[in-house]
C-alpha positions as CSV (number, residue, x, y, z in Angstrom):
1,X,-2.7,-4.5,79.7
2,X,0.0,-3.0,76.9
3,X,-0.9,-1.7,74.0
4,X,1.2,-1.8,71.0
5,X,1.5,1.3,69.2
6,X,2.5,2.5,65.7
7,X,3.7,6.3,65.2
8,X,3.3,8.0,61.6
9,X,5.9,11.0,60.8
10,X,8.1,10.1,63.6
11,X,10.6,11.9,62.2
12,X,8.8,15.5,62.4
13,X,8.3,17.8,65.3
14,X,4.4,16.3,67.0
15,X,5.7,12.6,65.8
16,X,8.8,13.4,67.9
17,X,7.1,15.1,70.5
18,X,4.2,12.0,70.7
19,X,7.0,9.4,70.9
20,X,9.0,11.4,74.2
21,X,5.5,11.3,75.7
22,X,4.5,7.6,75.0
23,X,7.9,6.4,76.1
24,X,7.3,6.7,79.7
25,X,3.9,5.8,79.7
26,X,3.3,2.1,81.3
27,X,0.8,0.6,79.4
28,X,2.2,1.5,76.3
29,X,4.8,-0.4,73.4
30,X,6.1,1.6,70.7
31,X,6.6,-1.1,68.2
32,X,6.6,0.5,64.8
33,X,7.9,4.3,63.6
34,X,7.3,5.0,60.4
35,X,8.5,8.1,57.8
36,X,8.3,8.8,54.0
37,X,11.5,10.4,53.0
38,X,13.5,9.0,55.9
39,X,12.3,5.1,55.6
40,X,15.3,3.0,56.5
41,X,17.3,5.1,58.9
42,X,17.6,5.0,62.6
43,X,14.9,7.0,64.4
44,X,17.2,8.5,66.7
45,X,19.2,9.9,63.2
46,X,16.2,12.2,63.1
47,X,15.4,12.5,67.0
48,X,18.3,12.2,69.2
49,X,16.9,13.1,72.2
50,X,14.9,10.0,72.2
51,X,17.7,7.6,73.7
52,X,15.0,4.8,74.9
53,X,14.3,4.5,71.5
54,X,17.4,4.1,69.6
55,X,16.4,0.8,68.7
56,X,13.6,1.7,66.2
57,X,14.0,2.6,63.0
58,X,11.9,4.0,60.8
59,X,10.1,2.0,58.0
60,X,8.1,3.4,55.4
61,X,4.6,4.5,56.2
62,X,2.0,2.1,54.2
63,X,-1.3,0.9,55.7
64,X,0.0,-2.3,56.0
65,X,2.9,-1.7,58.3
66,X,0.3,0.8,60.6
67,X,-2.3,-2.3,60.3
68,X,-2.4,-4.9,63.3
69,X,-1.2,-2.7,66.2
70,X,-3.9,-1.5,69.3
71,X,-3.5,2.2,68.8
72,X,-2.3,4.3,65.6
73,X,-1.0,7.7,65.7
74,X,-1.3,9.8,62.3
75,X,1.5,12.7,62.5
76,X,1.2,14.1,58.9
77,X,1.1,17.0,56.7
78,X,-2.4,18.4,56.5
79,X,-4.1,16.3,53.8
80,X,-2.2,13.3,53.9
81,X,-3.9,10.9,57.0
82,X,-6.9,10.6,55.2
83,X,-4.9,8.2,52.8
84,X,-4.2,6.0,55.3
85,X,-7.3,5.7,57.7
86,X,-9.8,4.3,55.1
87,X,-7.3,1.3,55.2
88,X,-6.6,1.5,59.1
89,X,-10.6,-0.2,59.9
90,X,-9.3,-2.8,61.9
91,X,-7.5,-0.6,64.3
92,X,-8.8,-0.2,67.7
93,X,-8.0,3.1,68.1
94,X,-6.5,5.8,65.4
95,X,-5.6,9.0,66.4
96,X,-5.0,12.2,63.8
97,X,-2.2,15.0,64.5
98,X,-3.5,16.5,61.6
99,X,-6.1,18.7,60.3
100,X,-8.0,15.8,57.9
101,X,-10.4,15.1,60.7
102,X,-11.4,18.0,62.7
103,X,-14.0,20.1,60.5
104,X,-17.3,19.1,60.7
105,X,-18.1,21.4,57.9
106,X,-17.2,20.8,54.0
107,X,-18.1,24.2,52.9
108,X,-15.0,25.4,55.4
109,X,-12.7,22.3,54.3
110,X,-13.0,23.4,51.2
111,X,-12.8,27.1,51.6
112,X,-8.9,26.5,53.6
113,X,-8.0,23.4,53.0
114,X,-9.4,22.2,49.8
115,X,-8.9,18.8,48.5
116,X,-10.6,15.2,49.8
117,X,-12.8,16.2,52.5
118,X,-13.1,13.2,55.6
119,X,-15.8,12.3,57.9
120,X,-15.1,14.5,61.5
121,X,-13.9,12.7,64.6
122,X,-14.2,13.0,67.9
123,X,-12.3,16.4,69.0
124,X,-9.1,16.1,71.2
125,X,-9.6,18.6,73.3
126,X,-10.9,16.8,76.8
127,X,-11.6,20.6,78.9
128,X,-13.4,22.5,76.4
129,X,-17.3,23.4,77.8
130,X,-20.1,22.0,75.2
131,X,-22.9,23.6,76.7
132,X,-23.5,21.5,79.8
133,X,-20.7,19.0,79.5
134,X,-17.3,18.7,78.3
135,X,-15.5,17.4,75.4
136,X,-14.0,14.7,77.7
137,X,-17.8,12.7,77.9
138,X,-17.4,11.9,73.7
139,X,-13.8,11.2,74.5
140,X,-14.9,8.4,77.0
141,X,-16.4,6.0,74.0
142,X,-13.7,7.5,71.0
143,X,-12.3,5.0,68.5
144,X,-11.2,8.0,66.4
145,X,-9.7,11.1,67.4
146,X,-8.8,14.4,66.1
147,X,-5.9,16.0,67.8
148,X,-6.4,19.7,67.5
149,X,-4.8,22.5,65.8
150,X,-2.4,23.4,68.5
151,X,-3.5,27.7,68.0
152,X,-6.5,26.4,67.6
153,X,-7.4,24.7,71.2
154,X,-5.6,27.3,72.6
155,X,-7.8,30.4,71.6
156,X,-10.9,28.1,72.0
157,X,-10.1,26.9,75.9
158,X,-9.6,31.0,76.0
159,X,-13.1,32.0,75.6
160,X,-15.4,28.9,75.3
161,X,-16.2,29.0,79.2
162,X,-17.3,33.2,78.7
163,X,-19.2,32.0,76.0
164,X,-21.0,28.6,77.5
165,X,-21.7,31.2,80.6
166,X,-22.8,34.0,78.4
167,X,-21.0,36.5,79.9
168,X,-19.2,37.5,76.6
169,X,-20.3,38.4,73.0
170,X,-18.9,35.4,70.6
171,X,-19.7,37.6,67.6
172,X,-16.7,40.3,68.1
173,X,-13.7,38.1,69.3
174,X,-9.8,39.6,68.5
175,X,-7.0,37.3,68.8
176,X,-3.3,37.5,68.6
177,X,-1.1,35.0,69.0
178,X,3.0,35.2,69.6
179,X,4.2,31.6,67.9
180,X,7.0,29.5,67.5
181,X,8.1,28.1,64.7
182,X,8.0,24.1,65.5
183,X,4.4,24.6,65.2
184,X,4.7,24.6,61.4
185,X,6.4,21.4,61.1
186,X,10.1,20.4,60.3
187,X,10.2,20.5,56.5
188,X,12.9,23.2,55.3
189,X,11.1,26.8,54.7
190,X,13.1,29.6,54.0
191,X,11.1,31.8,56.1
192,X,11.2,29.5,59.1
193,X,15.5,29.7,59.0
194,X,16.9,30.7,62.2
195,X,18.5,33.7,60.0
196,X,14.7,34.9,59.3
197,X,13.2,34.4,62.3
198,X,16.4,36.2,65.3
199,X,15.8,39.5,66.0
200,X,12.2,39.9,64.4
201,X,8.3,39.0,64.7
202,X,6.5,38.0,61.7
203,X,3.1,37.8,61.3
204,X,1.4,35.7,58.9
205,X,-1.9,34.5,57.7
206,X,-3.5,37.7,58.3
207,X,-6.8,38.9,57.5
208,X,-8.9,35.7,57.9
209,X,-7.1,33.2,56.6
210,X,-5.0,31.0,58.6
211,X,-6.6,27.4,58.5
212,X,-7.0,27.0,62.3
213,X,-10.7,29.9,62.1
214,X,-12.7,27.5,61.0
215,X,-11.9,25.1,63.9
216,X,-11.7,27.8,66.3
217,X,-15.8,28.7,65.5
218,X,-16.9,24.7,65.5
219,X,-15.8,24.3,68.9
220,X,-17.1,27.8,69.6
221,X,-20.3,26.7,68.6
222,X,-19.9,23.7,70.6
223,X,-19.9,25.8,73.6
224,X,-23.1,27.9,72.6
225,X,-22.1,30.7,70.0
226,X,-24.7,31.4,67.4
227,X,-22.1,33.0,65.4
228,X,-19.2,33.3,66.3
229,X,-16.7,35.7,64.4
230,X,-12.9,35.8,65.3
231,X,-10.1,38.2,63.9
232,X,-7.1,35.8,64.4
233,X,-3.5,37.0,63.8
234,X,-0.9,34.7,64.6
235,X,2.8,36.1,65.2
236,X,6.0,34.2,64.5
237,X,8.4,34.9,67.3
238,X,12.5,33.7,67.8
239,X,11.2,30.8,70.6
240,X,11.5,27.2,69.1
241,X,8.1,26.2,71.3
242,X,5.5,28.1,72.9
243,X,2.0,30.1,72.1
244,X,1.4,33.1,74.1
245,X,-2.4,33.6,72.6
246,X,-4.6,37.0,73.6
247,X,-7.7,37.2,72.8
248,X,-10.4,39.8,73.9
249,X,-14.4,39.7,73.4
250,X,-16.8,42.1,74.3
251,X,-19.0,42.0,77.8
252,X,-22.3,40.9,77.2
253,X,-24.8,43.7,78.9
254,X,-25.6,43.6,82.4
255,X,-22.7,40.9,83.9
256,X,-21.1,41.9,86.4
257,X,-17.5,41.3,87.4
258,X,-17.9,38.5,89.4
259,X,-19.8,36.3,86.9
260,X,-17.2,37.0,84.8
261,X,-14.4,35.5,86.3
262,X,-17.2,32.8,88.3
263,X,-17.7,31.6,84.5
264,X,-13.6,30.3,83.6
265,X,-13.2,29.6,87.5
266,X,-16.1,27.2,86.8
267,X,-15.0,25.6,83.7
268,X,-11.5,25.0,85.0
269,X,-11.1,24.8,89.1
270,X,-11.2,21.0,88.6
271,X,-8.7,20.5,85.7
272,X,-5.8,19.2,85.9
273,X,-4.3,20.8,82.9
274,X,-5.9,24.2,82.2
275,X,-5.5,26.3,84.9
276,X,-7.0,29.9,85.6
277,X,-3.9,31.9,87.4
278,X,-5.1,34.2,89.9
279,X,-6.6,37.4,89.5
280,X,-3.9,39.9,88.0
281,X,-1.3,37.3,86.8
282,X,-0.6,36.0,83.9
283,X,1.6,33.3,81.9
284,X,4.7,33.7,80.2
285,X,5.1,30.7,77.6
286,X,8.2,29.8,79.8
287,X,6.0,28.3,82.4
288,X,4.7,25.6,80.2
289,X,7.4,24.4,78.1
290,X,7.2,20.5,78.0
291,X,4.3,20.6,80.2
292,X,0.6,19.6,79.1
293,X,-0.7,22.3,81.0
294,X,-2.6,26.0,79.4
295,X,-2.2,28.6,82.1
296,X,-4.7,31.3,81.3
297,X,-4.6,35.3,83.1
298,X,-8.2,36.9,82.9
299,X,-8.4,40.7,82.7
300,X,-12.2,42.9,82.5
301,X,-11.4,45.9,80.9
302,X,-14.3,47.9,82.0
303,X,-12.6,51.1,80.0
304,X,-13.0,49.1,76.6
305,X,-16.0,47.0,78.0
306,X,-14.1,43.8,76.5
307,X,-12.8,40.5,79.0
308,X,-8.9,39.7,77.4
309,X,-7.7,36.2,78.2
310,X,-3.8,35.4,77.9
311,X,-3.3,31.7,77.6
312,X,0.2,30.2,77.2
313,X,0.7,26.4,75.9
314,X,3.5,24.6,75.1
315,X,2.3,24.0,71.0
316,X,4.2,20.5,70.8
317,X,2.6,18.9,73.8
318,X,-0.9,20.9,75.1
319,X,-1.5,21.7,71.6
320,X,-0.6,18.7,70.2
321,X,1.0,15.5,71.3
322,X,-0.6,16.3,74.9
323,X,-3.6,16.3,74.0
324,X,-3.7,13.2,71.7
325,X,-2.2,11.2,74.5
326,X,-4.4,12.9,76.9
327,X,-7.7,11.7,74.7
328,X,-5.8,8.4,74.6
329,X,-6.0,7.7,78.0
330,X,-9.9,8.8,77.9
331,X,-10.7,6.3,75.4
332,X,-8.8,3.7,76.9
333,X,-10.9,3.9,80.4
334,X,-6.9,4.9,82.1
335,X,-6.1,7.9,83.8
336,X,-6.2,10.9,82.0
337,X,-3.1,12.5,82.8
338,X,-1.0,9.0,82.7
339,X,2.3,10.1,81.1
340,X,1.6,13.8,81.5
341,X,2.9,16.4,83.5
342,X,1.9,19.9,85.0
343,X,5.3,20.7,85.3
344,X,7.4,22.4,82.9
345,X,11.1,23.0,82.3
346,X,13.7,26.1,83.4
347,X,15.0,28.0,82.8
């Protein structure tokens, strides 16, 4: 069977980045692209490394032009899918690259997002522990998916299998992230120019209150965390794609070593596309670029009594249009990794 597919914000950075994906997938056909600003120009105007699909161009984005296709993709600011899914009922399948659908929690939509808040969807994230399962089982039956925040998935894949195990303490977690700038979007910023980001690191959002904590402690507590509380600093490097994310919790009493490393060899030995390196190596982001894949190092400090986990992603495809095409595949009974790769680009 195809399935016809429309693409929101196809002219942005995860629109983009869930088009290159989609084109090589078999049971797919990209009918419709659609854009605000850049309605009524050729698609490959905007993305011209998308030569399979210089035939598209991009129409305006209106419920009724996303209506009567199989499966819709939402790539949009934060704030603006939930516009559009209300009218998208008859839809088979929708799926958000946006933040509109992730939180479970109003208080926390209101406290860093603020505006409309909309009902939660099934989290895009197939590998991350929930207790005794895996995010992949509510994946299985999804009509409506929320792609994750890309920093987001990639701190929680970090430490949700030490916390399921309970080998680490959720309620003391650090994390750092080195981030490039696509992950922000394409719109012009003057602090995203090329002339603000060479030759420096910026950090941002600091002191609890980038958007992605909230959605890093839900899927925290989806693994078993009481209370999880995070210090999250995210670092704007010169790399256009990439998170290098490291993040460090302490050891809960008693565990020894071997549990440690038994709980995230557990979680991920089987996964295709979140892979625990062996013991003393870690990822550079260069391993992952245009791959689906997290590779994740595991150090036990004993000296600091803390585990540190250093997990690289690729933000455009892992820690976004990846993963939406990977929950795709799970909620259309095909195989997950259909139109995915493990392997990356280099140099």
């Amino acid at each position: 069977m195809t399935y016809t597919v429309a693409v929101s914000g196809a002219s942005g950075y995860a629109g983009g980045e869930i088009l290159r994906l989609l084109a090589s997938h078999p049971d797919i056909e990209i009918r419709t692209v659609t854009a605000h600003s850049n309605a009524g120009q050729p698609l490959v105007q905007h993305q011209p490394h998308l030569r399979s699909l210089a035939h598209l161009t991009l129409q305006d984005t209106t419920p009724e032009i996303l209506a009567g296709h199989d499966i819709v993709f939402l790539a949009l600011p934060h704030g603006q899918s939930g516009q559009y899914t209300d009218a998208l009922g008859e839809v088979p399948l929708v799926i958000d690259a946006g933040a509109d659908h992730r939180l479970t929690s109003q208080e926390s939509w209101d406290a860093f997002y603020g505006g409309h808040f909309h009902d939660p969807w099934a989290y895009g994230v197939p590998e991350l522990p929930t207790g005794d399962s895996k995010q992949r089982e509510t994946l299985r039956t999804a009509t409506r998916i929320a792609a994750p925040g890309c920093n987001a998935s990639t701190v929680s894949l970090s430490l949700a299998p030490g916390v399921a195990a309970g080998v680490i303490d959720p309620s003391d977690i650090v994390s750092v992230l080195a981030v490039g700038p696509s992950g922000a979007g394409k719109s012009l910023k003057p602090h995203l120019l090329g002339s603000e980001l060479l030759g420096t690191a910026n950090p941002y959002a600091v002191g609890g209150t980038h958007r992605h904590i909230p959605e890093i402690q839900q899927a925290l507590r989806d693994a078993g965390a009481a209370d999880p509380r995070i210090s999250f600093t995210p670092v704007l490097v010169p790399m256009a794609r990439g998170i290098l994310a490291t993040s460090t919790a302490p050891i809960v009493e008693g565990v020894t070593d071997e549990q440690i490393r038994e709980a995230w060899q557990s979680a991920y030995g089987d996964e295709t596309f979140v892979q625990l390196l062996p013991e003393g190596a870690f990822p550079r982001t260069a391993d992952v670029l245009g791959a689906n894949t997290a590779l994740m190092g595991l150090a036990i400090d004993r000296a600091a009594n803390r585990v540190t986990v250093v997990t690289a992603v690729d933000n455009l495809v892992k820690g976004t249009a990846g993963a939406a095409i990977q929950s795709m595949n799970l909620a259309l009974g095909l195989p997950e990794d259909r139109a995915l790769t493990v392997n990356g680009v280099a140099p």
